[in-house]
Legacy VTK file of the C-alpha trace (Angstrom):
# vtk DataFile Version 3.0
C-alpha trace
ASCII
DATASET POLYDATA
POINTS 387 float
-5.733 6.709 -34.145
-5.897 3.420 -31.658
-5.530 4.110 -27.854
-2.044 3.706 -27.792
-1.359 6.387 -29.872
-4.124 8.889 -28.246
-2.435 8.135 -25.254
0.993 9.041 -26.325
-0.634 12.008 -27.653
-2.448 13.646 -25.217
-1.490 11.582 -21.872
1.336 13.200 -19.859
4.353 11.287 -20.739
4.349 9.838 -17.101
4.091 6.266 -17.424
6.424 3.660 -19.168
3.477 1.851 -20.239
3.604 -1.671 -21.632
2.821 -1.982 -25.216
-0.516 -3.722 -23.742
-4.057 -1.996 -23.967
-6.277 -3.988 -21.147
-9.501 -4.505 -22.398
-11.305 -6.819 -19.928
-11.422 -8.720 -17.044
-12.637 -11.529 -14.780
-10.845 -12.887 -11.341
-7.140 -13.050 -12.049
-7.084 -12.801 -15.824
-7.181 -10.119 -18.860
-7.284 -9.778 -22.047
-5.780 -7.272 -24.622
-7.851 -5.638 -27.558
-6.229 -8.602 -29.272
-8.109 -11.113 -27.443
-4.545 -12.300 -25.969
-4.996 -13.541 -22.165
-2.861 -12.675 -19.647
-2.594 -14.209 -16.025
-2.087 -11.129 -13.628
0.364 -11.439 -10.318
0.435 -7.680 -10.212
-3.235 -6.866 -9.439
-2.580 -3.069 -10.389
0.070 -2.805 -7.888
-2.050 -4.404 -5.055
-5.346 -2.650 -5.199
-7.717 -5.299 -7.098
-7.631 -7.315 -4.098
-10.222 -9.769 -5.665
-9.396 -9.265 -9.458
-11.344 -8.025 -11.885
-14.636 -7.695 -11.727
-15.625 -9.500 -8.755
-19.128 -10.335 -8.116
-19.992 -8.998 -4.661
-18.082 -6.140 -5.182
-19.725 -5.128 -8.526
-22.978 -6.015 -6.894
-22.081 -3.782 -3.371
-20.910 -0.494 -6.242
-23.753 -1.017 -8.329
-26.223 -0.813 -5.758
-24.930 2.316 -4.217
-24.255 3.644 -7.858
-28.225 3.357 -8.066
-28.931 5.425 -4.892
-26.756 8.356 -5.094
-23.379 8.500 -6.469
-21.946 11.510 -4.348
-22.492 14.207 -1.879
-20.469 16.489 -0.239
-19.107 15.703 4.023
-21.364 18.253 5.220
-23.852 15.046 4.904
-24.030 11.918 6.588
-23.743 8.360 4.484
-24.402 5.082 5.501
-21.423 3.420 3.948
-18.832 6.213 5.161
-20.002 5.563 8.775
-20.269 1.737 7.910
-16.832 1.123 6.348
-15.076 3.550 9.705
-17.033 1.507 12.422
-15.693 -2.007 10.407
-12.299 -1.027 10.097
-12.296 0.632 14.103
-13.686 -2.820 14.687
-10.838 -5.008 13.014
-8.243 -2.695 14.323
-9.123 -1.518 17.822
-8.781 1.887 15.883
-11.070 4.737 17.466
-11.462 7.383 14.220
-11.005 6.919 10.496
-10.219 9.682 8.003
-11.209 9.052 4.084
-9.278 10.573 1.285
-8.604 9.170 -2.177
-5.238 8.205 -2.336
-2.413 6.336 0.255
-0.472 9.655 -0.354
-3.403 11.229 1.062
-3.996 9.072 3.686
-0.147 9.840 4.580
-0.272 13.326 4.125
-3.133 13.295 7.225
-1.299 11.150 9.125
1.760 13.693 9.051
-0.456 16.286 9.721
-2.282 14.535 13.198
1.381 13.454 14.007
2.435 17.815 13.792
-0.510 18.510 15.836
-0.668 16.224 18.623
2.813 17.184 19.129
2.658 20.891 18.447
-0.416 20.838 20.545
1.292 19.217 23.910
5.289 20.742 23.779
5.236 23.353 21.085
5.319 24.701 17.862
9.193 23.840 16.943
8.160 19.648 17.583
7.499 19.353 13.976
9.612 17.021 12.587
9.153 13.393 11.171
11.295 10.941 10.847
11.323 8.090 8.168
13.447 5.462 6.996
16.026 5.305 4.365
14.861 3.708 1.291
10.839 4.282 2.386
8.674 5.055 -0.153
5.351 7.346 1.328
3.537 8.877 -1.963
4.564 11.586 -4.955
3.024 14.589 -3.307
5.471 17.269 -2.054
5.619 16.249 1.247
5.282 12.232 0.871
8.337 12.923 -1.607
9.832 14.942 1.767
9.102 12.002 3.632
10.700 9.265 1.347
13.905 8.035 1.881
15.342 8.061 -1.271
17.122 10.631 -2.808
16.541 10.118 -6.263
12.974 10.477 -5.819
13.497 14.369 -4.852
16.382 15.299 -7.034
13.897 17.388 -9.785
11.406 18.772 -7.089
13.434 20.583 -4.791
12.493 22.418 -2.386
10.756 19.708 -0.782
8.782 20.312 2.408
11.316 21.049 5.377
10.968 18.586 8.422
11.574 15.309 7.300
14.579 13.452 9.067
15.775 9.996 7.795
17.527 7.204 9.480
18.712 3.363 8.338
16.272 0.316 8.862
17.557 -1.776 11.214
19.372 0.809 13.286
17.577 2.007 16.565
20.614 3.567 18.175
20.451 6.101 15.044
16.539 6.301 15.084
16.474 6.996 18.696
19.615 9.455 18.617
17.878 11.502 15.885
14.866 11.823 18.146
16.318 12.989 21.556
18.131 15.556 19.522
15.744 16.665 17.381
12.004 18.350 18.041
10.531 15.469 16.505
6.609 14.927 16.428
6.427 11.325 14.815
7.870 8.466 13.229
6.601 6.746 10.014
7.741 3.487 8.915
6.317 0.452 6.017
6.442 -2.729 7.697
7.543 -3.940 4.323
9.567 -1.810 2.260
7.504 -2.268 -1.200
9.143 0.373 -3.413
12.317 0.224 -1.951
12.827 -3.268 -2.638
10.027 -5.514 -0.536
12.069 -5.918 2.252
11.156 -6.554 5.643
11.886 -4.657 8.675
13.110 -6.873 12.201
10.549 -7.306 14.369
13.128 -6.385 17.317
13.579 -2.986 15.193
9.944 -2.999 14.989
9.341 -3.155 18.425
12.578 -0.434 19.255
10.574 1.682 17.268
7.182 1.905 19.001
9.147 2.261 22.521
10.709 5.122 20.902
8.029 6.366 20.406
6.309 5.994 23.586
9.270 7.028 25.732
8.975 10.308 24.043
5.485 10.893 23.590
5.551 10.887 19.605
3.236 9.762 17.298
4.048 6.083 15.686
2.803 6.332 12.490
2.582 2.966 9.948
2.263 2.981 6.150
-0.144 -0.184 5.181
-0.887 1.628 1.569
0.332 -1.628 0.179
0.787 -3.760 2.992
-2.582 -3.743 4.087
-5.811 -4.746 3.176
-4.640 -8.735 3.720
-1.414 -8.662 1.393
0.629 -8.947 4.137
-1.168 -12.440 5.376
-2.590 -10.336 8.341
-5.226 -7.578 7.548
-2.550 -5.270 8.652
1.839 -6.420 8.876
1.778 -4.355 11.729
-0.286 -7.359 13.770
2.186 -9.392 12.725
4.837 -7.565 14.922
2.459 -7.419 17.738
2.698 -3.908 18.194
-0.012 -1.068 18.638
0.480 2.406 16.145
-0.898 5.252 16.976
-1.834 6.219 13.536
-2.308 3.550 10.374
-2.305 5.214 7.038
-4.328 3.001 4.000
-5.402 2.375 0.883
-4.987 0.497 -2.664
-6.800 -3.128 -1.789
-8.836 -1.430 0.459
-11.006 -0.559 -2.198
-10.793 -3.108 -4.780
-10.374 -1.109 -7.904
-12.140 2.392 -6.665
-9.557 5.179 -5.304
-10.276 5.156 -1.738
-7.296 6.096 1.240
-8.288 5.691 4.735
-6.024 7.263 8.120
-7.171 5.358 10.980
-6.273 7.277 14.242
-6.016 5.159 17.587
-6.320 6.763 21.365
-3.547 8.995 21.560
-4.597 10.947 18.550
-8.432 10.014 17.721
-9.740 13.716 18.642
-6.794 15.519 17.569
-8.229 16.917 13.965
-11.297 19.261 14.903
-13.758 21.159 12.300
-12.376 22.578 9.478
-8.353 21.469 9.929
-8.597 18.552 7.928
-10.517 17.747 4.761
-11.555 16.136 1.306
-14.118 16.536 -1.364
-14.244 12.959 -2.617
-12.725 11.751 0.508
-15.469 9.107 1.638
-17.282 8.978 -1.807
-20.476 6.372 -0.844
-19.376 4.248 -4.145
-16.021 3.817 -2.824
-16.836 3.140 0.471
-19.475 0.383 -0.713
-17.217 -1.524 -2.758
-14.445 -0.675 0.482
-16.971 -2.373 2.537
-17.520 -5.676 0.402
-13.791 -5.828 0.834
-12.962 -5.794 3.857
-15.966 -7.470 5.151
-14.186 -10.686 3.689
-10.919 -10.172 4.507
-11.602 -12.969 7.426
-9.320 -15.507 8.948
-9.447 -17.971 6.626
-8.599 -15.871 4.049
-5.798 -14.613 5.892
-4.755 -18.013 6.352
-5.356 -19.158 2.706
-2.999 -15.877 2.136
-0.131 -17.611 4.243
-0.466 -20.746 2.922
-0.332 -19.195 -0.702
2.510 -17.675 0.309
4.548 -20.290 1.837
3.645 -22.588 -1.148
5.756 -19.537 -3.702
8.514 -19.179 -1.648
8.977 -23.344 -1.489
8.385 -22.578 -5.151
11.114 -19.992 -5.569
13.707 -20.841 -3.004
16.465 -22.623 -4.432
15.159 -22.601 -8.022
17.605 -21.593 -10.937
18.062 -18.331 -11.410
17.187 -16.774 -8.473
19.067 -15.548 -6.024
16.947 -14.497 -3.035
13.222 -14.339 -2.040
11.815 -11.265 0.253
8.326 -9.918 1.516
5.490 -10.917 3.470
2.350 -12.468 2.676
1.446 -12.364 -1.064
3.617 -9.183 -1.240
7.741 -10.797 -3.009
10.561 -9.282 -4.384
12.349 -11.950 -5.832
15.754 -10.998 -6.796
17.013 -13.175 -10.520
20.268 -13.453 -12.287
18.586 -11.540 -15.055
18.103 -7.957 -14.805
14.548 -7.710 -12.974
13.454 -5.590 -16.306
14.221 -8.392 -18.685
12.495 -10.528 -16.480
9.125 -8.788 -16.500
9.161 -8.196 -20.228
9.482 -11.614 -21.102
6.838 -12.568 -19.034
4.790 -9.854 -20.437
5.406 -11.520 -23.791
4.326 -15.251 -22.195
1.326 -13.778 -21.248
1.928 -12.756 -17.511
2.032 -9.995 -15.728
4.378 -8.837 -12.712
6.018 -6.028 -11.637
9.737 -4.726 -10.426
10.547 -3.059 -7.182
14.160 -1.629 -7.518
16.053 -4.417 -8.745
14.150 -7.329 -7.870
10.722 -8.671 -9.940
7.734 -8.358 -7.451
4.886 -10.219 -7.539
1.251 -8.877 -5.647
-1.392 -11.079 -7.164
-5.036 -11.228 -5.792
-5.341 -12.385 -2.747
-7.850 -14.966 -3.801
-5.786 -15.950 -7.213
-6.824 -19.675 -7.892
-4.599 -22.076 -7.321
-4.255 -23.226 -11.027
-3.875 -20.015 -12.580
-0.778 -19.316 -9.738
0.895 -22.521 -10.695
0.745 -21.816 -14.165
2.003 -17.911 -13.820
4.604 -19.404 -12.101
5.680 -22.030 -14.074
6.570 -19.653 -16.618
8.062 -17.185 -14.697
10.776 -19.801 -13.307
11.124 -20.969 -16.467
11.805 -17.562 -17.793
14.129 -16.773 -14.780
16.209 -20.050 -14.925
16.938 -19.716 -18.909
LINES 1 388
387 0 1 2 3 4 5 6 7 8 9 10 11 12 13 14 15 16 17 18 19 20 21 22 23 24 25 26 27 28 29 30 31 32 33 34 35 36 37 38 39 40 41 42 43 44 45 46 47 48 49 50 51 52 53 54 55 56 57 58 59 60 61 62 63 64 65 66 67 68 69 70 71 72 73 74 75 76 77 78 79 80 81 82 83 84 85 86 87 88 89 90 91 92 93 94 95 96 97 98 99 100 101 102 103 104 105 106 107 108 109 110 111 112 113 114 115 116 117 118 119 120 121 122 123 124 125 126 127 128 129 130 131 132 133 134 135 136 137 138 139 140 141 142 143 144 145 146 147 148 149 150 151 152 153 154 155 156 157 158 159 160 161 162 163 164 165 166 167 168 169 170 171 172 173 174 175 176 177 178 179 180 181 182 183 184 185 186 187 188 189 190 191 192 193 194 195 196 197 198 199 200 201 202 203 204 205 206 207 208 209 210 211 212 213 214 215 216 217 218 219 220 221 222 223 224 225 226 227 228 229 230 231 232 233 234 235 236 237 238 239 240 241 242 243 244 245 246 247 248 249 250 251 252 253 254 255 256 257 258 259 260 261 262 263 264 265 266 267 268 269 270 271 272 273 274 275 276 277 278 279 280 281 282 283 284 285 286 287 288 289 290 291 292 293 294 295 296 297 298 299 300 301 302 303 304 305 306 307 308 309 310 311 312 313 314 315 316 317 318 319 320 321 322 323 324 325 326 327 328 329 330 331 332 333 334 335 336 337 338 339 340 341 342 343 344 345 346 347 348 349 350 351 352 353 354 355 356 357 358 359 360 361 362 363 364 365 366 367 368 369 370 371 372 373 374 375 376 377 378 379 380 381 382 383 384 385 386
């Protein structure tokens, strides 16, 4: 039997995998166990933020690897207390919590939100609202807090206290909170499952008075915009506005599952011993390969970022077959005459890889992808799109 048909066998039927089997790696390229190369604008949905098997983060994971691979948080570890102090640092953040997973991440972030709140007017102020057409994780209560229905239909019941109001519409958002016992609000800056759409930065801002005008928690979900995707380290600087709690994870640790809840003033001390925790949740090898990341997510490649980004949309804009460009940073939907599906398959057999978001082809490729390898993967994808 060959991998693919292990996998069918004995894999849970989750995944409509493509009939690819990745065999190696190096910067923005693969290959297949048939030696065919592939030039990757997905970067596993955003979380090799440096592609495959970059140097200084193989060097930071192997060098932990050879110390000591895991211990339990009733211990102290340098790159655990490293990686929090960096990203309190680059965030004016006060306390970090490390999980495994941006569901994870989320799933604290709810939690701190229900507290604070419970905490300072009651046990009814539970509720959190969201945003139609969010996407927050697959757990129970990530599902509870995504705003799409089709997403719930074959897990009902979901976990009660999730409220959900159109982007874009603050007289809504701010209706359902006066009349409501609500404890937070979570929001994506970018919509990446639901489309990669933007929110307004006037909405934005709305939101975060909200917020403070009734003493809620603002909560912001940077699993995928985060990390640098979004051009800044986090979209929410781009807004210029100040969360309370920032939930992340997928580039943060360049191929290694790592999800980080970063808590700011209002709600830094709000988790005490033993009402919050994780096993693997701050993992050393996780956290050193975390650190090599973020420790070069710097200005200039934040700029490099923009410019890369500006350079696709000139790229896309206007170019047959496509209809519209969205997203932020190296994070684009781009919606095509051809079905989004079609799109991505024919790339797939050109040798490139990209991904669909709804009904749009999306496109989250390292955020150091070299220039030549970009203008290639794009060059056939426009020339795919405008057959």
């Amino acid at each position: 039997m060959n991998t693919k048909q292990i996998d069918q066998e004995f894999v849970a039927n989750t995944y409509n995998r493509c009939g690819v089997e990745i065999c190696r790696g190096k910067g923005s390229e693969v290959w297949d166990e048939t030696g065919k190369r592939y030039i990757d604008l997905g970067s596993g949905i955003g979380v090799t933020a440096f592609g495959y098997c970059d140097d200084e983060w193989m060097k930071a994971v192997t060098e932990q690897l050879t110390c000591f691979q895991h211990t339990s948080n009733l211990y102290y570890t340098k790159p655990c207390a490293d990686l929090a102090r960096l990203l309190c640092q680059k965030t004016d953040m006060k306390k970090v919590f490390f999980s495994n997973s941006g569901a994870e991440a989320n799933e604290c972030a709810i939690k701190v939100a229900r507290k604070y709140c419970q905490n300072k007017k009651g046990e009814d102020f539970y509720n959190i609202v969201t945003l139609k057409n969010s996407f927050h994780g697959r757990t129970l209560t990530t599902l509870a807090a995504t705003g799409q229905e089709h997403y719930h239909q074959l897990f009902k019941p979901l976990t009660s206290g999730f409220l959900h109001t159109d982007a874009g519409d603050l007289d809504t958002l701010n209706k359902c909170v006066t009349e409501n016992k609500v404890a937070g609000i979570l929001i994506e800056i970018v919509q990446g499952e639901g489309g990669v759409n933007c929110l307004e930065k006037d909405f934005v801002q709305g939101v975060e008075k909200i917020a403070k005008d009734n003493d809620i928690v603002l909560m912001v979900d940077e699993v995928q915009t985060g990390n640098g995707r979004s051009g800044q380290l986090y979209a929410y600087m781009e807004y210029g506005i100040k969360p309370d709690v920032v939930s992340t994870a997928k580039g943060l640790g360049g191929g290694l599952p790592i999800g980080a809840t970063l808590l700011g003033d209002k709600v830094a001390d709000v988790l005490g011993y033993g009402e919050h925790g994780s096993t693997f949740g701050g993992n050393p090898i996780a956290c050193a390969g975390a650190l090599s990341i973020l420790k070069r997510i710097d200005d200039d490649l934040l700029q490099q970022v923009r410019q890369k980004s500006r350079y696709v949309w000139t790229k896309l804009q206007n170019a047959k077959g496509v209809e519209s460009v969205s997203g932020m940073g190296l994070m684009i939907g781009i919606k095509t005459d051809k079905p989004a599906r079609e799109v991505v398959e024919k790339c797939l057999e050109r040798g490139v890889l990209c991904l669909t978001a709804k009904d749009k082809v999306r496109l989250l490729p390292a955020l150091n992808i070299e220039q030549e390898l970009l203008d290639e993967a794009l060059d056939i994808l426009l020339e795919i799109v405008g057959e």
